[in-house]
C-alpha positions, -999 to +999 in steps of 0.1 A: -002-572-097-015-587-128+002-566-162+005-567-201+028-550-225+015-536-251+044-526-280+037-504-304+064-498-332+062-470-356+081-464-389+096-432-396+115-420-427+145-417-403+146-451-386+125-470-364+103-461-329+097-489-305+071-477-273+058-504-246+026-493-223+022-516-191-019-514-186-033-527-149-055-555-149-065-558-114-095-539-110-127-533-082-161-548-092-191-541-068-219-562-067-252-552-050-277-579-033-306-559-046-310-523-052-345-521-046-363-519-010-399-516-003-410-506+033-443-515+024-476-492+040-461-474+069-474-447+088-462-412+089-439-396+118-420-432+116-390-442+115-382-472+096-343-493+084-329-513+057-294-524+050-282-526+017-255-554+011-225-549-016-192-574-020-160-567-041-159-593-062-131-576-083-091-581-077-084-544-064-096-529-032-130-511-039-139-474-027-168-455-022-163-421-028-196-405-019-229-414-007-259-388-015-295-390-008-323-378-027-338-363+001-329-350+037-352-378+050-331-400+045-301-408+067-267-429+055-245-449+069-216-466+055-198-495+075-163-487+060-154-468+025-129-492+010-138-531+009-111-556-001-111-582-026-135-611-016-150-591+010-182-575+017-201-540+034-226-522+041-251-493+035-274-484+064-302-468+049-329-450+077-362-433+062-384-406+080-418-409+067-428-369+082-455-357+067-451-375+034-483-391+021-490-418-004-465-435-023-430-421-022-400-436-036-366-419-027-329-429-043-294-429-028-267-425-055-233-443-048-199-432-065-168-458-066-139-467-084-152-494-104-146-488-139-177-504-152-203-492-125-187-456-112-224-445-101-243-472-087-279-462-076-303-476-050-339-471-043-363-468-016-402-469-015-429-467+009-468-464+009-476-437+039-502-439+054-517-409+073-531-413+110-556-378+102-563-360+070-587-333+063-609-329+031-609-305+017-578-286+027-593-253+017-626-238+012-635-207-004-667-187+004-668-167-028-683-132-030-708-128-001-727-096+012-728-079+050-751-098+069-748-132+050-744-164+069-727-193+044-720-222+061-693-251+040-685-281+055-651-303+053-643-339+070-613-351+092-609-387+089-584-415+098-576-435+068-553-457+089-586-466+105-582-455+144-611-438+165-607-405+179-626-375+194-618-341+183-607-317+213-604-285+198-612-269+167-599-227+168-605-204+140-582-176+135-606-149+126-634-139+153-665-139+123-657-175+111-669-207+139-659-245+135-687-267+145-677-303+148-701-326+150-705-354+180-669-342+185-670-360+220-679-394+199-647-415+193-651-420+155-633-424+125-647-392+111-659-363+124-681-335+100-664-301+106-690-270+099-675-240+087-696-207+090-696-166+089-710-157+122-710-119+130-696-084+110-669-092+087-649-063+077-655-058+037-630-065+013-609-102+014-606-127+039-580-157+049-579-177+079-578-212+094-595-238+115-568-254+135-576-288+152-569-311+178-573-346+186-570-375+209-547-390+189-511-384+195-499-374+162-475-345+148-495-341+119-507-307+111-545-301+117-561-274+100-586-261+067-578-228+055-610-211+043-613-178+023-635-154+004-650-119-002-673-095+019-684-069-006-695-040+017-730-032+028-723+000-005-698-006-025-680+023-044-659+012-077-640+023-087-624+042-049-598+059-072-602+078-105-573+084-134-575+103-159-544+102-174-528+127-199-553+155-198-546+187-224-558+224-228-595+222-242-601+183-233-626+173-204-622+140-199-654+120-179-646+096-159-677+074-139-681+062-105-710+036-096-725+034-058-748+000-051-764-011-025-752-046-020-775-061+004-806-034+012-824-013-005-832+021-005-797+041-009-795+076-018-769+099-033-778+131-005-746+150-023-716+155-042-686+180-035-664+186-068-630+201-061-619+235-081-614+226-114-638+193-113-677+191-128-698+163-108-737+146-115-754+125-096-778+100-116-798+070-105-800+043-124-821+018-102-839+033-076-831+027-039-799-001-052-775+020-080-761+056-088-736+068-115-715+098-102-696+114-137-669+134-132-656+157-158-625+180-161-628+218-163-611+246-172-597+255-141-569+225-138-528+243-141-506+222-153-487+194-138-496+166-120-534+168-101-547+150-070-582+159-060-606+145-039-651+139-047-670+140-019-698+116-016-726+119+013-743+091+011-781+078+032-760+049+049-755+047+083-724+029+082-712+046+056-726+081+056-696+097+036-667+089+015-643+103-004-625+097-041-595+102-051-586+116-085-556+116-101-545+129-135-519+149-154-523+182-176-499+193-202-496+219-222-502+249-194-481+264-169-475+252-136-485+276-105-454+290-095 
Protein backbone atom coordinates (compact mmCIF):
# COMPACT_ATOMS: atom_id res chain seq x y z
CA UNK A 1 0.00 0.00 0.00
CA UNK A 2 1.28 3.18 -1.47
CA UNK A 3 1.57 6.19 1.72
CA UNK A 4 2.88 9.79 2.57
CA UNK A 5 3.60 11.46 5.78
CA UNK A 6 2.53 14.53 6.08
CA UNK A 7 4.22 16.51 9.34
CA UNK A 8 2.76 19.27 10.67
CA UNK A 9 4.73 21.18 13.56
CA UNK A 10 3.10 23.77 15.56
CA UNK A 11 4.68 26.43 17.93
CA UNK A 12 3.24 27.02 21.19
CA UNK A 13 4.33 29.52 23.90
CA UNK A 14 5.28 26.35 25.97
CA UNK A 15 7.41 24.30 23.51
CA UNK A 16 6.96 22.64 20.40
CA UNK A 17 4.11 20.09 18.77
CA UNK A 18 5.16 17.66 16.15
CA UNK A 19 1.92 15.60 14.49
CA UNK A 20 2.49 13.13 11.31
CA UNK A 21 -0.93 11.99 9.22
CA UNK A 22 -0.29 8.87 6.90
CA UNK A 23 -2.97 9.66 3.88
CA UNK A 24 -3.81 6.34 1.36
CA UNK A 25 -2.99 6.77 -2.04
CA UNK A 26 -4.25 3.64 -3.54
CA UNK A 27 -7.61 4.38 -4.61
CA UNK A 28 -10.69 2.73 -7.18
CA UNK A 29 -11.28 4.59 -10.47
CA UNK A 30 -14.28 3.31 -12.69
CA UNK A 31 -14.33 3.77 -16.12
CA UNK A 32 -17.44 3.27 -18.24
CA UNK A 33 -17.37 2.13 -22.10
CA UNK A 34 -20.29 4.43 -22.78
CA UNK A 35 -23.10 5.44 -20.69
CA UNK A 36 -25.47 5.98 -23.32
CA UNK A 37 -27.60 3.16 -25.13
CA UNK A 38 -30.20 3.60 -27.74
CA UNK A 39 -32.57 0.57 -28.58
CA UNK A 40 -33.60 2.31 -31.38
CA UNK A 41 -37.70 2.04 -32.66
CA UNK A 42 -38.99 -0.97 -30.84
CA UNK A 43 -42.36 -2.05 -30.44
CA UNK A 44 -44.32 -2.17 -27.40
CA UNK A 45 -44.92 -5.44 -25.05
CA UNK A 46 -41.05 -6.18 -25.90
CA UNK A 47 -38.48 -7.09 -24.25
CA UNK A 48 -35.18 -5.82 -25.26
CA UNK A 49 -31.00 -6.11 -23.50
CA UNK A 50 -27.94 -4.20 -23.33
CA UNK A 51 -24.85 -4.70 -21.26
CA UNK A 52 -23.05 -1.95 -19.91
CA UNK A 53 -19.15 -2.46 -19.58
CA UNK A 54 -17.09 -0.76 -16.55
CA UNK A 55 -13.17 -1.64 -15.66
CA UNK A 56 -11.23 -0.51 -12.45
CA UNK A 57 -8.56 1.13 -13.75
CA UNK A 58 -7.61 2.49 -10.19
CA UNK A 59 -5.04 0.70 -7.60
CA UNK A 60 -7.86 -0.32 -4.89
CA UNK A 61 -10.53 -2.82 -5.40
CA UNK A 62 -13.77 -1.01 -6.67
CA UNK A 63 -17.38 -1.47 -5.15
CA UNK A 64 -20.65 -0.83 -6.19
CA UNK A 65 -22.79 -0.06 -3.57
CA UNK A 66 -26.27 0.20 -5.15
CA UNK A 67 -27.76 -0.02 -8.40
CA UNK A 68 -31.35 1.86 -8.83
CA UNK A 69 -33.51 2.29 -11.83
CA UNK A 70 -35.53 5.10 -12.81
CA UNK A 71 -38.36 3.06 -13.43
CA UNK A 72 -39.83 -0.53 -12.52
CA UNK A 73 -39.33 -1.36 -16.30
CA UNK A 74 -36.37 -1.79 -16.00
CA UNK A 75 -34.54 -4.81 -14.60
CA UNK A 76 -30.57 -4.91 -13.19
CA UNK A 77 -28.15 -7.11 -13.14
CA UNK A 78 -24.78 -6.89 -11.73
CA UNK A 79 -22.04 -9.58 -12.63
CA UNK A 80 -20.20 -9.18 -9.19
CA UNK A 81 -20.19 -5.90 -6.76
CA UNK A 82 -16.45 -5.46 -6.16
CA UNK A 83 -13.94 -5.56 -9.31
CA UNK A 84 -10.23 -5.69 -8.75
CA UNK A 85 -7.55 -3.55 -10.05
CA UNK A 86 -7.08 -4.12 -13.82
CA UNK A 87 -10.18 -5.90 -14.10
CA UNK A 88 -13.47 -5.47 -15.60
CA UNK A 89 -17.67 -6.11 -15.00
CA UNK A 90 -20.68 -5.82 -15.89
CA UNK A 91 -24.20 -4.21 -15.77
CA UNK A 92 -27.09 -6.19 -17.44
CA UNK A 93 -29.53 -3.71 -18.19
CA UNK A 94 -33.29 -5.43 -19.54
CA UNK A 95 -36.10 -2.76 -20.71
CA UNK A 96 -39.90 -3.54 -20.92
CA UNK A 97 -41.38 -1.37 -23.52
CA UNK A 98 -45.39 -2.02 -21.90
CA UNK A 99 -47.48 0.31 -22.88
CA UNK A 100 -44.97 3.08 -23.24
CA UNK A 101 -45.27 5.12 -26.47
CA UNK A 102 -42.98 7.48 -28.31
CA UNK A 103 -39.67 8.29 -27.18
CA UNK A 104 -38.76 7.30 -23.67
CA UNK A 105 -35.40 7.62 -22.14
CA UNK A 106 -34.96 5.91 -18.63
CA UNK A 107 -31.56 6.20 -16.27
CA UNK A 108 -29.92 3.77 -13.88
CA UNK A 109 -27.90 5.49 -11.19
CA UNK A 110 -24.73 3.68 -9.94
CA UNK A 111 -23.14 4.39 -6.34
CA UNK A 112 -19.31 3.27 -5.68
CA UNK A 113 -16.43 4.01 -3.77
CA UNK A 114 -14.56 5.96 -6.12
CA UNK A 115 -13.76 9.23 -4.76
CA UNK A 116 -13.94 11.22 -7.91
CA UNK A 117 -17.14 9.50 -9.52
CA UNK A 118 -19.29 8.28 -6.22
CA UNK A 119 -22.61 8.43 -8.47
CA UNK A 120 -22.12 7.36 -11.86
CA UNK A 121 -25.22 7.48 -14.13
CA UNK A 122 -26.28 5.62 -17.21
CA UNK A 123 -29.03 6.07 -19.70
CA UNK A 124 -31.37 4.22 -21.83
CA UNK A 125 -33.65 5.30 -24.76
CA UNK A 126 -36.00 3.87 -27.02
CA UNK A 127 -38.50 5.04 -29.79
CA UNK A 128 -41.88 2.69 -29.13
CA UNK A 129 -43.70 2.04 -31.52
CA UNK A 130 -47.38 0.99 -31.01
CA UNK A 131 -48.86 -2.06 -32.91
CA UNK A 132 -52.80 -0.22 -32.38
CA UNK A 133 -53.72 3.18 -31.33
CA UNK A 134 -56.98 4.88 -31.20
CA UNK A 135 -57.77 8.63 -32.10
CA UNK A 136 -59.18 10.18 -30.35
CA UNK A 137 -59.04 8.57 -27.00
CA UNK A 138 -62.18 10.28 -25.85
CA UNK A 139 -65.11 11.90 -27.24
CA UNK A 140 -67.56 14.01 -25.65
CA UNK A 141 -71.21 14.45 -26.93
CA UNK A 142 -71.89 17.71 -25.21
CA UNK A 143 -75.37 18.73 -24.04
CA UNK A 144 -78.02 16.72 -26.10
CA UNK A 145 -81.92 16.44 -25.71
CA UNK A 146 -84.27 13.06 -25.27
CA UNK A 147 -84.73 11.76 -28.57
CA UNK A 148 -81.40 13.09 -30.17
CA UNK A 149 -79.24 10.77 -32.27
CA UNK A 150 -75.38 12.41 -32.44
CA UNK A 151 -73.25 10.20 -34.08
CA UNK A 152 -68.85 11.08 -33.58
CA UNK A 153 -66.52 9.12 -35.10
CA UNK A 154 -62.77 8.01 -33.90
CA UNK A 155 -60.04 5.79 -35.98
CA UNK A 156 -57.99 2.68 -34.80
CA UNK A 157 -54.90 2.51 -36.71
CA UNK A 158 -51.49 0.61 -36.83
CA UNK A 159 -48.71 3.02 -37.06
CA UNK A 160 -46.26 0.09 -37.05
CA UNK A 161 -47.94 -0.60 -40.34
CA UNK A 162 -49.63 -4.21 -40.00
CA UNK A 163 -53.19 -5.18 -41.37
CA UNK A 164 -55.84 -6.27 -39.29
CA UNK A 165 -59.66 -6.79 -38.97
CA UNK A 166 -61.49 -5.62 -36.05
CA UNK A 167 -63.46 -8.61 -34.13
CA UNK A 168 -65.28 -6.87 -31.65
CA UNK A 169 -66.20 -3.55 -30.69
CA UNK A 170 -68.62 -3.54 -27.09
CA UNK A 171 -69.94 -0.52 -25.60
CA UNK A 172 -70.57 -0.44 -21.99
CA UNK A 173 -73.79 1.39 -21.89
CA UNK A 174 -76.99 -0.19 -23.82
CA UNK A 175 -77.98 3.55 -25.62
CA UNK A 176 -74.40 4.10 -27.16
CA UNK A 177 -73.48 1.52 -30.55
CA UNK A 178 -69.93 1.11 -32.19
CA UNK A 179 -70.12 0.74 -35.83
CA UNK A 180 -66.93 -0.12 -37.45
CA UNK A 181 -66.62 0.10 -40.77
CA UNK A 182 -65.55 -2.90 -43.31
CA UNK A 183 -64.44 -4.30 -39.89
CA UNK A 184 -64.11 -7.86 -41.74
CA UNK A 185 -61.49 -5.96 -44.28
CA UNK A 186 -57.80 -6.57 -43.12
CA UNK A 187 -56.69 -2.90 -43.10
CA UNK A 188 -54.39 -0.58 -41.51
CA UNK A 189 -57.32 1.48 -40.32
CA UNK A 190 -60.60 0.95 -39.52
CA UNK A 191 -63.38 4.19 -39.03
CA UNK A 192 -65.17 3.45 -35.65
CA UNK A 193 -68.87 5.22 -35.53
CA UNK A 194 -69.90 6.25 -32.22
CA UNK A 195 -73.74 6.87 -31.75
CA UNK A 196 -76.83 7.49 -29.13
CA UNK A 197 -79.23 4.89 -30.16
CA UNK A 198 -82.32 4.50 -27.80
CA UNK A 199 -83.66 6.33 -24.27
CA UNK A 200 -80.82 7.60 -22.35
CA UNK A 201 -81.55 8.28 -18.82
CA UNK A 202 -81.19 12.36 -18.24
CA UNK A 203 -78.55 13.75 -16.51
CA UNK A 204 -74.52 12.69 -17.30
CA UNK A 205 -73.10 9.93 -19.03
CA UNK A 206 -69.63 7.86 -19.20
CA UNK A 207 -68.83 4.84 -20.87
CA UNK A 208 -66.46 3.00 -23.30
CA UNK A 209 -66.10 1.19 -26.64
CA UNK A 210 -63.81 -1.72 -25.93
CA UNK A 211 -62.18 -3.43 -29.03
CA UNK A 212 -60.76 -6.27 -30.36
CA UNK A 213 -58.54 -7.31 -33.01
CA UNK A 214 -56.75 -9.90 -34.97
CA UNK A 215 -53.74 -8.88 -33.90
CA UNK A 216 -52.21 -10.43 -30.99
CA UNK A 217 -51.38 -7.58 -28.84
CA UNK A 218 -51.76 -6.70 -24.95
CA UNK A 219 -52.45 -3.26 -25.71
CA UNK A 220 -55.56 -1.77 -24.32
CA UNK A 221 -58.39 -1.12 -26.96
CA UNK A 222 -60.96 1.19 -26.12
CA UNK A 223 -62.55 5.27 -26.58
CA UNK A 224 -64.20 6.49 -23.68
CA UNK A 225 -67.05 8.71 -24.83
CA UNK A 226 -69.21 11.07 -22.58
CA UNK A 227 -71.84 13.88 -22.39
CA UNK A 228 -75.18 15.19 -21.17
CA UNK A 229 -78.96 14.13 -21.69
CA UNK A 230 -80.90 17.14 -20.45
CA UNK A 231 -84.39 15.63 -19.75
CA UNK A 232 -87.36 15.73 -22.16
CA UNK A 233 -88.51 19.01 -19.01
CA UNK A 234 -85.98 20.04 -17.17
CA UNK A 235 -86.58 21.61 -13.64
CA UNK A 236 -83.61 24.00 -12.24
CA UNK A 237 -83.13 24.47 -9.95
CA UNK A 238 -84.62 20.66 -8.14
CA UNK A 239 -83.84 22.24 -4.73
CA UNK A 240 -84.57 25.69 -3.31
CA UNK A 241 -82.52 27.66 -0.24
CA UNK A 242 -83.48 30.26 1.23
CA UNK A 243 -81.13 30.77 3.74
CA UNK A 244 -81.42 32.91 6.96
CA UNK A 245 -85.05 33.87 6.85
CA UNK A 246 -86.40 36.42 9.85
CA UNK A 247 -89.69 37.59 11.39
CA UNK A 248 -91.40 39.97 8.72
CA UNK A 249 -89.06 38.95 5.63
CA UNK A 250 -90.50 36.82 2.68
CA UNK A 251 -87.87 35.87 0.73
CA UNK A 252 -88.86 34.66 -3.30
CA UNK A 253 -87.11 32.34 -4.55
CA UNK A 254 -87.72 31.06 -8.59
CA UNK A 255 -88.01 27.85 -10.24
CA UNK A 256 -87.99 27.64 -14.24
CA UNK A 257 -89.75 24.44 -16.03
CA UNK A 258 -88.70 24.07 -20.08
CA UNK A 259 -89.57 21.97 -22.44
CA UNK A 260 -86.26 20.71 -23.86
CA UNK A 261 -87.15 19.02 -26.90
CA UNK A 262 -91.25 19.46 -27.66
CA UNK A 263 -93.49 21.85 -27.38
CA UNK A 264 -96.52 22.39 -25.81
CA UNK A 265 -95.85 22.00 -21.81
CA UNK A 266 -98.13 23.19 -19.36
CA UNK A 267 -98.00 24.00 -15.64
CA UNK A 268 -101.71 22.05 -14.69
CA UNK A 269 -100.81 22.93 -10.86
CA UNK A 270 -98.89 23.89 -7.94
CA UNK A 271 -99.16 22.58 -4.24
CA UNK A 272 -97.52 25.15 -1.62
CA UNK A 273 -96.81 23.61 1.81
CA UNK A 274 -98.17 25.55 5.08
CA UNK A 275 -96.31 28.44 5.48
CA UNK A 276 -95.29 28.71 1.50
CA UNK A 277 -97.01 31.33 -1.29
CA UNK A 278 -96.58 29.72 -5.01
CA UNK A 279 -97.45 31.33 -8.84
CA UNK A 280 -97.35 29.80 -11.80
CA UNK A 281 -96.35 32.24 -14.91
CA UNK A 282 -95.56 31.44 -18.51
CA UNK A 283 -93.07 33.03 -20.03
CA UNK A 284 -92.97 31.29 -23.61
CA UNK A 285 -95.95 29.57 -24.43
CA UNK A 286 -95.99 25.70 -24.76
CA UNK A 287 -91.65 25.71 -23.96
CA UNK A 288 -91.04 27.88 -20.40
CA UNK A 289 -92.74 28.60 -16.88
CA UNK A 290 -91.47 30.55 -13.83
CA UNK A 291 -92.80 28.97 -10.51
CA UNK A 292 -92.00 31.90 -7.54
CA UNK A 293 -92.06 30.79 -4.22
CA UNK A 294 -92.28 33.13 -1.38
CA UNK A 295 -92.11 32.75 2.46
CA UNK A 296 -95.17 33.42 4.73
CA UNK A 297 -96.02 34.12 7.87
CA UNK A 298 -96.76 30.81 9.03
CA UNK A 299 -92.91 29.41 9.23
CA UNK A 300 -91.83 28.62 13.43
CA UNK A 301 -88.54 28.90 13.96
CA UNK A 302 -85.65 26.63 13.34
CA UNK A 303 -84.58 24.85 10.52
CA UNK A 304 -87.52 24.21 7.55
CA UNK A 305 -87.80 21.47 4.86
CA UNK A 306 -90.74 21.70 2.65
CA UNK A 307 -91.72 20.28 -0.34
CA UNK A 308 -93.72 22.33 -4.01
CA UNK A 309 -95.65 20.25 -5.82
CA UNK A 310 -95.54 20.51 -9.49
CA UNK A 311 -98.26 18.62 -11.90
CA UNK A 312 -97.04 18.99 -14.92
CA UNK A 313 -98.89 18.01 -18.92
CA UNK A 314 -95.81 15.44 -19.51
CA UNK A 315 -96.35 12.05 -19.79
CA UNK A 316 -93.07 11.05 -18.63
CA UNK A 317 -93.01 13.38 -16.19
CA UNK A 318 -96.43 14.09 -15.02
CA UNK A 319 -95.36 15.32 -11.41
CA UNK A 320 -92.49 16.36 -9.38
CA UNK A 321 -91.60 17.57 -6.43
CA UNK A 322 -89.13 20.48 -4.88
CA UNK A 323 -87.45 20.57 -2.14
CA UNK A 324 -87.10 23.75 0.03
CA UNK A 325 -84.85 24.33 2.59
CA UNK A 326 -84.31 27.34 4.79
CA UNK A 327 -83.79 28.60 8.31
CA UNK A 328 -85.89 31.16 10.41
CA UNK A 329 -84.64 32.98 13.45
CA UNK A 330 -85.92 35.10 15.62
CA UNK A 331 -89.22 32.96 16.65
CA UNK A 332 -89.86 30.16 18.79
CA UNK A 333 -89.47 26.69 17.89
CA UNK A 334 -92.67 24.30 18.19
CA UNK A 335 -92.27 22.57 21.24
Amino acid sequence: MRTIIIAAVVLAASGTLAAAKEIDLDSPKIQINGKDHDFGNISQYTRHVHVFSFTNAGTAPLKINSVHASCGCTGTLLSADTIEPGKSGELKVTFNSGTFRGNVRKTITLKTNDPGNETVTLTIAANIIADLMIAPQHVQFGRINVGDSPELTAKISSPSGKVFTVVSAVSSLNFVKAEVDKPDVAAQEHEIRIKVDGTPPGGGFQGSIDMKTSLDTKASLSVVFSGYVRERTSVIPPKLFFGIVRPGEHPTRSIIIEATSWEGLKVEKVTAPAGFTAAANQEEAGKRWRIDVSVGDGIEGGTFNAGLQLLLNDEQMPQCEVKMTGLMVGKKARE
